[in-house]
Structure formats: C-alpha cells, structure tokens
N, CA and C of each residue as an Amber inpcrd file, in Angstrom:
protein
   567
  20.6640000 -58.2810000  47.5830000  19.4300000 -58.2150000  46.8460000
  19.3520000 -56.8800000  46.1120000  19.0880000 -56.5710000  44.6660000
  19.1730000 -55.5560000  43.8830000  17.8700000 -55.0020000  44.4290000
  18.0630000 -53.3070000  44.3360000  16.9670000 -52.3750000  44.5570000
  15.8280000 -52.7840000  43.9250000  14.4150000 -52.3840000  43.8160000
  13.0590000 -52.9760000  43.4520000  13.0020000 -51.3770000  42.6340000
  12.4040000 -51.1590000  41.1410000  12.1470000 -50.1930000  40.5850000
  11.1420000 -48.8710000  41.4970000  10.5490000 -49.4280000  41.6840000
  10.2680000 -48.2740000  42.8240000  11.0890000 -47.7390000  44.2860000
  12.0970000 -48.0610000  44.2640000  13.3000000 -47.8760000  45.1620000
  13.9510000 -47.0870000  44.4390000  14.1580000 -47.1600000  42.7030000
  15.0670000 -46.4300000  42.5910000  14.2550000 -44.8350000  42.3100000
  13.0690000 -45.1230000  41.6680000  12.2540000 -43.4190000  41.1470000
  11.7430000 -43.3610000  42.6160000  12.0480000 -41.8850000  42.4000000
  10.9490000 -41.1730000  43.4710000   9.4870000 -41.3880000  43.2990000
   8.3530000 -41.4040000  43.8740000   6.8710000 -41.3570000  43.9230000
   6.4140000 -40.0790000  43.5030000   5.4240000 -39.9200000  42.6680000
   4.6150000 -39.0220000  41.7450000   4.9380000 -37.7770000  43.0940000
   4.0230000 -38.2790000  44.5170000   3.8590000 -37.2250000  45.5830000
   4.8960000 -37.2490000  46.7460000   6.0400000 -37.9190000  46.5250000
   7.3820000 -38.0160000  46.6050000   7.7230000 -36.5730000  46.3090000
   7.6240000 -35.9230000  45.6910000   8.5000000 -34.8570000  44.6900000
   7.8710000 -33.9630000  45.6790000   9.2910000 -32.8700000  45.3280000
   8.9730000 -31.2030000  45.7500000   7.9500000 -30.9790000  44.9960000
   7.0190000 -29.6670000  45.5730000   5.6740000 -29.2840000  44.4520000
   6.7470000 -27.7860000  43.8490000   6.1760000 -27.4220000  42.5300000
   7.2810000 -26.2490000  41.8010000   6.9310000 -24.9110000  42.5380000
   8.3480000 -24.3470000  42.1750000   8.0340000 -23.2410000  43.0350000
   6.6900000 -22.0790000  42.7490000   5.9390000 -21.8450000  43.6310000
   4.9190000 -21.1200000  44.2220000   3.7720000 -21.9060000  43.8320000
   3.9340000 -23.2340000  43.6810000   2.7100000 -23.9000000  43.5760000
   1.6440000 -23.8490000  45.3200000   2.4580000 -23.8270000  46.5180000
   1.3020000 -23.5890000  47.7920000   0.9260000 -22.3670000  47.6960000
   1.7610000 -21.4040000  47.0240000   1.2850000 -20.1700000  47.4860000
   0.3680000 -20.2680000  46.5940000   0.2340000 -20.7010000  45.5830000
  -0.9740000 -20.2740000  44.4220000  -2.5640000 -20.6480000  44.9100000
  -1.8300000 -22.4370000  45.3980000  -3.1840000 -23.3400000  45.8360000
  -4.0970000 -22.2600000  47.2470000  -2.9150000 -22.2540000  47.7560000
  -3.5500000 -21.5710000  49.5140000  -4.2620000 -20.5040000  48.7470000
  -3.9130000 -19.9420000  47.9970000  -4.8620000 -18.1860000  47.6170000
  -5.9530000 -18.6440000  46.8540000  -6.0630000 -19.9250000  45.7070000
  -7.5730000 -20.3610000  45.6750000  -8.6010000 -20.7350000  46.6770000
  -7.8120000 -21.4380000  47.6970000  -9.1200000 -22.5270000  48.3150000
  -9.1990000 -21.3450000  49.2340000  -8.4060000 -19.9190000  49.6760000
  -8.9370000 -19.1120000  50.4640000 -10.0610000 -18.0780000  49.9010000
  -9.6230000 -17.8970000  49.1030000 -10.8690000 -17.6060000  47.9320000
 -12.1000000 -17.9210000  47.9170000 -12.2180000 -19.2190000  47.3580000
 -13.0130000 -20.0180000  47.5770000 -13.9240000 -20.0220000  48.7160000
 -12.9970000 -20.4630000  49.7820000 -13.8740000 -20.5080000  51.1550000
 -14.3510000 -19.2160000  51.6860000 -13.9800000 -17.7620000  51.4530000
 -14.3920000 -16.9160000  51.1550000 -16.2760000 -16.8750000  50.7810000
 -15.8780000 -16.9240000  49.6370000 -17.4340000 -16.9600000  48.6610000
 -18.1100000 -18.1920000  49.2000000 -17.6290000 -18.8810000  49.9730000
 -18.4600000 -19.9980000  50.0120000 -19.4700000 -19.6500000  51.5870000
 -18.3770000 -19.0270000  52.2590000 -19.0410000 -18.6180000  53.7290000
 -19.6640000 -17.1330000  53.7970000 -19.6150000 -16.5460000  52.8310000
 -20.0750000 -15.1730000  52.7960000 -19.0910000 -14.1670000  53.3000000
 -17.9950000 -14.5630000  54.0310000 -17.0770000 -13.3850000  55.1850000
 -17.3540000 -12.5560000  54.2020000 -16.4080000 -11.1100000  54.4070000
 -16.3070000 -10.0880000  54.1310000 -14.3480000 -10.3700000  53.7960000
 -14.3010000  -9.5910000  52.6130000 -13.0550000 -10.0140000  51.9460000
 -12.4280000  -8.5760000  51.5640000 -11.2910000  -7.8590000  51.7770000
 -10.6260000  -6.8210000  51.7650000 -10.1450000  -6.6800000  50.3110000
 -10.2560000  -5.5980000  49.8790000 -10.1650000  -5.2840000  48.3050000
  -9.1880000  -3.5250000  48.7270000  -8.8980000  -3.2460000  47.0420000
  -8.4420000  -2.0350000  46.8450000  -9.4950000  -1.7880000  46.1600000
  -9.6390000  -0.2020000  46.3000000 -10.4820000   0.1540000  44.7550000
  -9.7940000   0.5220000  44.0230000 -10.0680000   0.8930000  42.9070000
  -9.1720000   2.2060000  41.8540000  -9.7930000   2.4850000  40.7550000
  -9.5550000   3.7770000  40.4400000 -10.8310000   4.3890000  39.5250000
  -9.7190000   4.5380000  37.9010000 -10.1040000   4.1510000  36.9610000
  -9.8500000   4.3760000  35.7550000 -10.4560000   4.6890000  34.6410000
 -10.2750000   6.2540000  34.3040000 -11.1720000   7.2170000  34.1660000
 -11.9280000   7.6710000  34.7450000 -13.3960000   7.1100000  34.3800000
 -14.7190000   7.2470000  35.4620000 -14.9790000   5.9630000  35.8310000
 -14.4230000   5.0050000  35.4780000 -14.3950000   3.5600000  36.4710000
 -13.9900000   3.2740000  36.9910000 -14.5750000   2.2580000  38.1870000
 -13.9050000   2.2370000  39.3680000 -14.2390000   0.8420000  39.5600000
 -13.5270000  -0.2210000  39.6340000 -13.2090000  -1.1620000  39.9000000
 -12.0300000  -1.5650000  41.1900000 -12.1030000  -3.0030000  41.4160000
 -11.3080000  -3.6260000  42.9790000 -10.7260000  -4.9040000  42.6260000
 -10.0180000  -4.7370000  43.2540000  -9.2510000  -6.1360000  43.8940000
  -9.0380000  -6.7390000  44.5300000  -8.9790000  -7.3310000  45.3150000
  -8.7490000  -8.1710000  46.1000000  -7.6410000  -7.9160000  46.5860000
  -6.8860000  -7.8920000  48.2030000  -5.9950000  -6.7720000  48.4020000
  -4.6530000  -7.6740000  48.1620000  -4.9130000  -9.1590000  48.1780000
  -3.5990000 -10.0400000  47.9200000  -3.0480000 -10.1950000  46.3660000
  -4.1170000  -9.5340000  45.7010000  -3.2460000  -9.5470000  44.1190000
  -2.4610000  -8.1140000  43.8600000  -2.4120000  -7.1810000  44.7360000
  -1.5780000  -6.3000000  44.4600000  -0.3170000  -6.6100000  45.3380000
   0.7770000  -6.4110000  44.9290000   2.4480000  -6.2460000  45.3410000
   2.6890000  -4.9200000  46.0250000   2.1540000  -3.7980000  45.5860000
   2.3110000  -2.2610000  45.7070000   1.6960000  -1.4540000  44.6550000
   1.7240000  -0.1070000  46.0610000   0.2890000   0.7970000  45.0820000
   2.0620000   1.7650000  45.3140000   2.5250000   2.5560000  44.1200000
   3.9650000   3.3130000  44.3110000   3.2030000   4.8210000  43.9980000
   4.0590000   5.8020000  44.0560000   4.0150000   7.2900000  43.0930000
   3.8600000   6.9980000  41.7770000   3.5720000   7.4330000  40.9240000
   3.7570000   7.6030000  39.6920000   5.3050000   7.6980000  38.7140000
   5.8650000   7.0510000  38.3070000   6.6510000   7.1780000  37.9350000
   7.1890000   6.9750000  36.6860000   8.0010000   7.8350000  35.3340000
   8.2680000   7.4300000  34.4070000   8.0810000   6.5840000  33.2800000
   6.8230000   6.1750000  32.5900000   7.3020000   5.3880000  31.7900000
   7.9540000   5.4910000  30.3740000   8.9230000   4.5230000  30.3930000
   9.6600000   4.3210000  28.6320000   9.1410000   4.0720000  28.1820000
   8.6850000   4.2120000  26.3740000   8.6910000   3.7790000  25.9330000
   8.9070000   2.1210000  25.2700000   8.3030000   1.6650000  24.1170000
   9.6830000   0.2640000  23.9680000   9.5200000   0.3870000  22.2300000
  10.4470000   0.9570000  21.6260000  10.5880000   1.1200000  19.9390000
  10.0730000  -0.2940000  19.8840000   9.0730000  -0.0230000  18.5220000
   8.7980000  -0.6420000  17.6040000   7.3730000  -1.7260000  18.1400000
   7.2820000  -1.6990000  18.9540000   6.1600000  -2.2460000  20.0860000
   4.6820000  -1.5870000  19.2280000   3.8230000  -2.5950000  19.1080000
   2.5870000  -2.2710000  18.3540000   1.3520000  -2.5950000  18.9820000
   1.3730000  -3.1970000  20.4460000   0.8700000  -3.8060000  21.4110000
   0.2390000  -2.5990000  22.1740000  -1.2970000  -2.2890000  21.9470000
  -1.7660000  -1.2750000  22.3770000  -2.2640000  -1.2240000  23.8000000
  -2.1040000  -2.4280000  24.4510000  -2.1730000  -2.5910000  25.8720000
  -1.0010000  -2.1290000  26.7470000  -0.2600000  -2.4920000  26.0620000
   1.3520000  -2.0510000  26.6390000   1.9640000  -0.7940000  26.3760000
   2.0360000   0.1950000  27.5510000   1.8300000   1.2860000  27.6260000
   3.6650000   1.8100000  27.2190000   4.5400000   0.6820000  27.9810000
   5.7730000   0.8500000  28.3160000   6.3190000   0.1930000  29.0680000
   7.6570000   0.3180000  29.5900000   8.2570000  -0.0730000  30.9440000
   8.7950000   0.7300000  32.3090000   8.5250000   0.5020000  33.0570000
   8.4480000   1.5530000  34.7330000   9.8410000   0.9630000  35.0960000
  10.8880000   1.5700000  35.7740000  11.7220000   1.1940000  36.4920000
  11.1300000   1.8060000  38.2970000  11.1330000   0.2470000  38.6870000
  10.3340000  -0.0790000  40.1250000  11.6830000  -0.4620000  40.9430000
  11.8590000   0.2330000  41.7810000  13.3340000  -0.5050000  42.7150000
  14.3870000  -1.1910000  41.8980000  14.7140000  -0.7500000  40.5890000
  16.0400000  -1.6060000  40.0000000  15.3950000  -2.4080000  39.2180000
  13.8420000  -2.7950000  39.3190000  13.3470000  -3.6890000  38.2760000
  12.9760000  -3.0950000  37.2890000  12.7350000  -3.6450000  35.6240000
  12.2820000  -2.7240000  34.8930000  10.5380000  -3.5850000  35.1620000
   9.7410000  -3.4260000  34.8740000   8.6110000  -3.8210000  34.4970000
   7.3930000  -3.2650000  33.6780000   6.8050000  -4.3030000  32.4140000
   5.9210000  -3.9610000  31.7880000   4.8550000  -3.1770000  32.1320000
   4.1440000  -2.0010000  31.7980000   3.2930000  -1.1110000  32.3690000
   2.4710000  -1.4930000  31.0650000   1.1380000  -1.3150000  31.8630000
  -0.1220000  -1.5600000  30.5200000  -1.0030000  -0.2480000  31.0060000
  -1.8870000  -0.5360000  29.8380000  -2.8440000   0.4150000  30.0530000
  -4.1700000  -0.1760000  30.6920000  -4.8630000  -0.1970000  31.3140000
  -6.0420000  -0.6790000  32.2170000  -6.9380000  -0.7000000  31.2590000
  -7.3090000   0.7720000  30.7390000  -8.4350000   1.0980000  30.2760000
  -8.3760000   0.2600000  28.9990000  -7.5530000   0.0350000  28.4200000
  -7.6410000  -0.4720000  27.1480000  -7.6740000  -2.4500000  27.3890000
  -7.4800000  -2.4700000  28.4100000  -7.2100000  -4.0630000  28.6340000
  -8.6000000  -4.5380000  28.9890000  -9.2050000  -2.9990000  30.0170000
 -10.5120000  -3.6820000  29.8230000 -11.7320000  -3.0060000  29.5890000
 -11.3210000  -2.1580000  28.5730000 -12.8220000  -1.7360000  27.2060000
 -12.8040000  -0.6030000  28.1130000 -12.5000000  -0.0900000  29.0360000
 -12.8800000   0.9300000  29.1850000 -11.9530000   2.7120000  28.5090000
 -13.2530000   3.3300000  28.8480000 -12.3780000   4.8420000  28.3880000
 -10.9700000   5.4010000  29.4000000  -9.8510000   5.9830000  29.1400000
  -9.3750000   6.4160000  30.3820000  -9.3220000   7.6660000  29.8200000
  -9.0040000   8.0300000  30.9960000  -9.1580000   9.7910000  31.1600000
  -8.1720000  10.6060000  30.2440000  -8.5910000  11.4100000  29.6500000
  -7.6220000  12.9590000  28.8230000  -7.0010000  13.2300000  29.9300000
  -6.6860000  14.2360000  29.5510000  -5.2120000  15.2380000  30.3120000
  -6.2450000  15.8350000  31.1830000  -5.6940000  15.7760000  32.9740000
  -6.1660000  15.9890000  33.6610000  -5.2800000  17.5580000  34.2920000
  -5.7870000  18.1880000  34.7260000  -5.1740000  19.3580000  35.3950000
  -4.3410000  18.8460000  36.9900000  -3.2620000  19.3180000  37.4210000
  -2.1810000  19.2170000  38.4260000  -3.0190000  18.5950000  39.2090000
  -4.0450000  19.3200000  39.8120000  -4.5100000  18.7870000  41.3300000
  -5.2670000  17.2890000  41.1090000  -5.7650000  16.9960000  40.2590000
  -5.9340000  16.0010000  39.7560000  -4.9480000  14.6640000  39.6160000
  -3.9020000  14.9530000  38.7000000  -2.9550000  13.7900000  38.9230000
  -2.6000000  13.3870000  39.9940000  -2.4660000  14.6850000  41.6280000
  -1.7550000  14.0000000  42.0410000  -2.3000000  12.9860000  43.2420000
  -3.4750000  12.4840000  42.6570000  -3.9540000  11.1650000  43.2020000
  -3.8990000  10.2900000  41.9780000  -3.0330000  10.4920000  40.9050000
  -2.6310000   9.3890000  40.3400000  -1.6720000   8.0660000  41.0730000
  -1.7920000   6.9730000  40.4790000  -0.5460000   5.9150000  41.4300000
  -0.1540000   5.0030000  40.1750000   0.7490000   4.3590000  40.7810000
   1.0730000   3.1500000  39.7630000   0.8990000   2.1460000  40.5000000
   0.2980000   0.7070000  40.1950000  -0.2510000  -0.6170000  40.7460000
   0.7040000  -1.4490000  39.9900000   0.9750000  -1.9120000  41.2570000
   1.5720000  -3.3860000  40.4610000   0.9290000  -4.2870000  41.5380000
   0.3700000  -5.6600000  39.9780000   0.0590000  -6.7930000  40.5970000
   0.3330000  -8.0120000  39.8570000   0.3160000  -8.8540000  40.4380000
   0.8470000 -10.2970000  39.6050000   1.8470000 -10.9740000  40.7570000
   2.1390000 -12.2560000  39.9540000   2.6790000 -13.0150000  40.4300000
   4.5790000 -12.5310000  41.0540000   5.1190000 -12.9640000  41.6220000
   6.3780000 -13.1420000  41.8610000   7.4320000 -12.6610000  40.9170000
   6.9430000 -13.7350000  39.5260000   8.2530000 -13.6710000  38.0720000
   6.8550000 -12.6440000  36.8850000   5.9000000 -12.6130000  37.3920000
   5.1640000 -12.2940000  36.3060000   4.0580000 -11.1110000  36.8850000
   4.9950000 -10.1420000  37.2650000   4.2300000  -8.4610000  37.8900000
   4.0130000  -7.4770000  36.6940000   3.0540000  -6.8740000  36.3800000
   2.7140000  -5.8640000  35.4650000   2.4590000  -4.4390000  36.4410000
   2.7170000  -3.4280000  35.6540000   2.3770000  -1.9750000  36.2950000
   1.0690000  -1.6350000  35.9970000   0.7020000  -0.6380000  36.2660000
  -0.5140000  -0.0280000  35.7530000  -0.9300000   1.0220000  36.0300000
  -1.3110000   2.0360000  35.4690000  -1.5430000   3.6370000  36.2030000
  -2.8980000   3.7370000  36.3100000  -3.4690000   4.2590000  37.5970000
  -4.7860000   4.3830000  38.1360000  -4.7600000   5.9750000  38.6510000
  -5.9110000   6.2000000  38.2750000  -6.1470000   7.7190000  38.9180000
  -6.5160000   7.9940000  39.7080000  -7.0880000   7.2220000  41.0870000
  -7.0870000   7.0420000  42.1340000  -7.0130000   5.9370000  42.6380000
  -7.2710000   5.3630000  44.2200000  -6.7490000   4.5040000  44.9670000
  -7.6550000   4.4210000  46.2100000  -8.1180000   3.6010000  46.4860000
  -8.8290000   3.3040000  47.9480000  -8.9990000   2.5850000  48.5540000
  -8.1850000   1.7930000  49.6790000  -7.4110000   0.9390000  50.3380000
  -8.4070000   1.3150000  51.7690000  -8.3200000  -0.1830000  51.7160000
  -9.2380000  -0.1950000  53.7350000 -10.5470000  -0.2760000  53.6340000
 -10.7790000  -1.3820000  52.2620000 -12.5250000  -1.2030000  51.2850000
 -12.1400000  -3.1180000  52.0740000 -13.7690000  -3.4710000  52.1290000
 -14.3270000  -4.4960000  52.3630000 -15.5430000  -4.9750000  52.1740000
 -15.8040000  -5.6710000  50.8410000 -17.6000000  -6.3910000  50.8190000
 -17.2390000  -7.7270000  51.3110000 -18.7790000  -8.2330000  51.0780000
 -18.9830000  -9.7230000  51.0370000 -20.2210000  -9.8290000  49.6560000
 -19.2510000 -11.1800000  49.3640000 -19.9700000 -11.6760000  47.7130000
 -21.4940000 -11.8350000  47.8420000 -22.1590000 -11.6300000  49.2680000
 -23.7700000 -11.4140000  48.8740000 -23.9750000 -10.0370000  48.4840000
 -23.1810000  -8.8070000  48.2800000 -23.4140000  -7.6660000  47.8440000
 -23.2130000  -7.8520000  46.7260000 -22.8140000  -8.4390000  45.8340000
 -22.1510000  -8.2620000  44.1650000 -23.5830000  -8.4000000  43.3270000
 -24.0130000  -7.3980000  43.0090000 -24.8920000  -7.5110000  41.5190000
 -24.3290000  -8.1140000  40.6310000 -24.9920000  -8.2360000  40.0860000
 -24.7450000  -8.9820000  38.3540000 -24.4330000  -7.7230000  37.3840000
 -23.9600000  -8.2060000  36.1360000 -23.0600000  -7.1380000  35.5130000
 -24.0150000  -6.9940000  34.4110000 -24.2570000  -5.6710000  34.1800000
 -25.4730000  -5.2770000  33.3900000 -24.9920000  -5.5700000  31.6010000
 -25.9710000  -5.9700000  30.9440000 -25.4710000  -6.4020000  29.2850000
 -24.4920000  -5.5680000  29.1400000 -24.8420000  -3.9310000  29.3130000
 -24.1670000  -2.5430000  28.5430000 -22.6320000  -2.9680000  29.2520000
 -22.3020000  -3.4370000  30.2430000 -20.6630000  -3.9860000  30.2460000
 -20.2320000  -5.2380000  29.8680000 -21.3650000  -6.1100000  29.5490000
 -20.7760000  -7.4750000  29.4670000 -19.7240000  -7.5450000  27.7120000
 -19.7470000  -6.7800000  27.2460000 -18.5160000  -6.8690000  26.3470000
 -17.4140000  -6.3490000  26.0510000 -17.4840000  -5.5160000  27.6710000
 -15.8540000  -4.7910000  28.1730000 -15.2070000  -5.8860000  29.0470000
 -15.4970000  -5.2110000  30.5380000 -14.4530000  -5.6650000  31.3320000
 -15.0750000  -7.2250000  31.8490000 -16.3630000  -7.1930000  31.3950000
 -17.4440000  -8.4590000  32.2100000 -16.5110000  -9.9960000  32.0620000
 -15.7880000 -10.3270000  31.0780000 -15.0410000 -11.7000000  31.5300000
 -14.0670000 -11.6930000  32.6730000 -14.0980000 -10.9250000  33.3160000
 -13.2370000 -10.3560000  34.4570000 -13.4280000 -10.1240000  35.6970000
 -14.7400000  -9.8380000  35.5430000 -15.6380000  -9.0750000  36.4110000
 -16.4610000 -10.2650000  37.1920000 -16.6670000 -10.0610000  38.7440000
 -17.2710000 -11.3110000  39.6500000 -18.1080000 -10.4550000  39.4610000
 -18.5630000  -9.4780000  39.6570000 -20.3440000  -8.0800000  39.6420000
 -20.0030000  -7.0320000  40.0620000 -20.9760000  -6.1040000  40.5640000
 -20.9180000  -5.0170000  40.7740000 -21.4210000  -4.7950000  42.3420000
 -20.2930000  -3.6770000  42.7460000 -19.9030000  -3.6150000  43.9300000
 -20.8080000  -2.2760000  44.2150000 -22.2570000  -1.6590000  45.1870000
 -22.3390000  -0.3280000  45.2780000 -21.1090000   0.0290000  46.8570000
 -20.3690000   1.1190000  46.2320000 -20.3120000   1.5270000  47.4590000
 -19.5160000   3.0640000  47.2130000 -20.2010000   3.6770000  48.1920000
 -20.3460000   5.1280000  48.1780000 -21.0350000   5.4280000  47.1170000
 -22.0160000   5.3440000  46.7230000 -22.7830000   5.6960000  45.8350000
 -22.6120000   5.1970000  44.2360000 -21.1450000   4.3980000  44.0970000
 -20.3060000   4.4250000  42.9100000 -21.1650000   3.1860000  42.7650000
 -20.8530000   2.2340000  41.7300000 -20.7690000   1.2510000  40.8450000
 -19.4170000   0.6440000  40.6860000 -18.7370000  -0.2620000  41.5310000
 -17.6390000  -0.9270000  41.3410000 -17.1650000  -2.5560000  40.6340000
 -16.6580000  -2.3470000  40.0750000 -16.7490000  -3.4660000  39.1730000
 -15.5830000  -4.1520000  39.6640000 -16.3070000  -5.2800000  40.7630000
 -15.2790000  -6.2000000  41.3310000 -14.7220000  -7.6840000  40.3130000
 -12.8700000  -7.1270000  39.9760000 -12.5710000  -7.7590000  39.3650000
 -12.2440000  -9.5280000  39.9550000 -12.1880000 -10.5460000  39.1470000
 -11.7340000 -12.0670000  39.9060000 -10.2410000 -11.5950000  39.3070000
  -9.3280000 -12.0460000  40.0600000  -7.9040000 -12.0620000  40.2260000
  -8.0220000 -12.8940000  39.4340000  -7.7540000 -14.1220000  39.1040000
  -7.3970000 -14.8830000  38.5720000  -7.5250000 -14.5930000  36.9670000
  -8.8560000 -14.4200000  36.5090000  -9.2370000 -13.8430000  35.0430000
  -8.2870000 -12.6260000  35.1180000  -8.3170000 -11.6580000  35.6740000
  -7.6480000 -10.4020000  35.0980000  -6.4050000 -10.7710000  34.9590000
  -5.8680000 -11.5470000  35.7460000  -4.1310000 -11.8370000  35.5510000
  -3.7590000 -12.7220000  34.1230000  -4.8310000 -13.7920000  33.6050000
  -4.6500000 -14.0060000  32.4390000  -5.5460000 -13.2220000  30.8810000
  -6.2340000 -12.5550000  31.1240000  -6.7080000 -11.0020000  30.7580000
  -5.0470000 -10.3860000  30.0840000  -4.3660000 -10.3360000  31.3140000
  -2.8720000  -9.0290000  31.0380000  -2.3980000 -10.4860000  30.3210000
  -1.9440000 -11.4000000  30.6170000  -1.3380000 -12.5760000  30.1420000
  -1.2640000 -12.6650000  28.4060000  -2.7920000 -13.1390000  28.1680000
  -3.1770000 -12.7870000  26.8970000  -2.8710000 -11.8160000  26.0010000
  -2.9710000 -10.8370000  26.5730000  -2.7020000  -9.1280000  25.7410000
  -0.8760000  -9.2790000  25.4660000  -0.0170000  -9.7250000  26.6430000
   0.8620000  -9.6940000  25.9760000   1.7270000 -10.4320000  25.2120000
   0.5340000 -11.8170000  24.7810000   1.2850000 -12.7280000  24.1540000
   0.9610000 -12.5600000  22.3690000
C-alpha cells in the first residue's frame, strides 16, 4: 500500500522550532507574567550623561572595561559610534545618547571615566556595544512603581520607555527590552 501524503510531509508542529525561538518565547511570557503579578524584576541601571535609565538584567550579555573603539571609513550613521573588539569578536558600538534623544556627556576628567563601561546587549547573532558612564547592578522594582513618562520626554527615549523609575532620588527611565533592541535595529538599517 503506497504512503498517504501526510506520511510523506512532516506536520506544521512536527518541525524543529528555529534556532532561539524558546529562548525568545520563555523571555516574553516571563516578562509578561512579571507585569502581570506585580513581582519585583532585577534590572541594571546606567547613567548616560545625566540620564539614567535600566534594563532588565536578561537583556544584557556583559557590562566589560572600556575598550577601544575603531572607527568604520566612510560610515555616515550617526548612531554608530564604531566597532569594539570583545573576546576576538568585532562588534558594532553605538552611541546611546543619540539613539535615544538624549545629551551625552563632554570630556569628563580621569576620575570620572573611570566608572565608564561598555554594555553589550542583544541577541546571540545580533549584540551591539554601548558606552555608559556608569553602572548599577543589584537594582530591583516592581511595575506598580513605574510613573508615566512626562510629555518633555515623550519625543526622546519615550517609544522605549515602560516609565519612570524613582530610585535614589534619580528619575530612571525604565527601558522595554524588546522596543530598545529594535530602536538599535532600526538605526542600523
């Protein structure tokens, strides 16, 4: 008896899912269930310039030293600062401040830089650098603290922005992972 056409194709949910499709799904619906239950959710901060904005601590890869960036001739892309060589990788370095309306800082004096860092966050095949002038790791709200984002930012970083975070006296502008990663996406297409 000859095979039956569905004997010979695999089934739609038959198939492998592509690679990092669980890891992507698991980091929404944890997300999600997050904001949905109120917990308290672990972030980085990092200040650029006089802003200070967070993340969420699973969209960063590594907070490194500061290190080198190249140039890239002929590059007209004012988000894109350069390229960092990270462990043997080269990777795109942007500028923060410019990606999201904000000012970044002039030339700072020694003691100053050296709470500069470089951030990298993103995906697996698709990590960007980024230089921050400080860093503050071991931060935790919950989304009933987030203000709403006042007009005077809503035409910087606000498509980006879940609200505003007080803590230590600051104004933190808690970014959604997901928008900021296609935010950098955008800029460099």
């Amino acid at each position: 008896m000859p095979p039956s056409a569905s004997e010979k194709t695999p089934h739609l949910l038959d198939r492998e899912p592509p690679p990092g499709y669980r890891e992507e799904w698991t980091r929404r619906v944890a997300t999600a269930r997050l904001r949905q239950e109120g917990e308290r959710q672990a972030v980085i901060a990092f200040r650029c310039g006089a802003e200070w904005f967070a993340l969420p601590v699973v969209a960063f890869r590594e907070i490194a030293p500061v290190k080198p960036i190249h140039s890239i001739p002929h590059r007209r892309n004012r988000v894109v600062e350069g390229v960092v060589n990270h462990h043997g990788e080269l990777l795109l370095c942007i500028r923060l401040g410019v990606l999201l309306g904000v000012g970044e800082a002039g030339p700072q004096p020694e003691a100053a830089r050296s709470w500069e860092r470089l951030a990298i966050v993103g995906r697996e095949r698709q990590r960007v650098a980024f230089r921050v002038d400080e860093v503050r790791a071991g931060l935790e709200y919950a989304p009933s603290e987030l203000r709403p984002v006042p007009l005077t930012v809503a035409l910087a970083s606000a498509p980006c922005t879940l609200g505003l975070w007080l803590w230590e006296g600051r104004s933190v502008g808690m970014l959604y992972e997901p928008h900021f990663l296609e935010a950098i996406d955008r800029s460099l297409a």
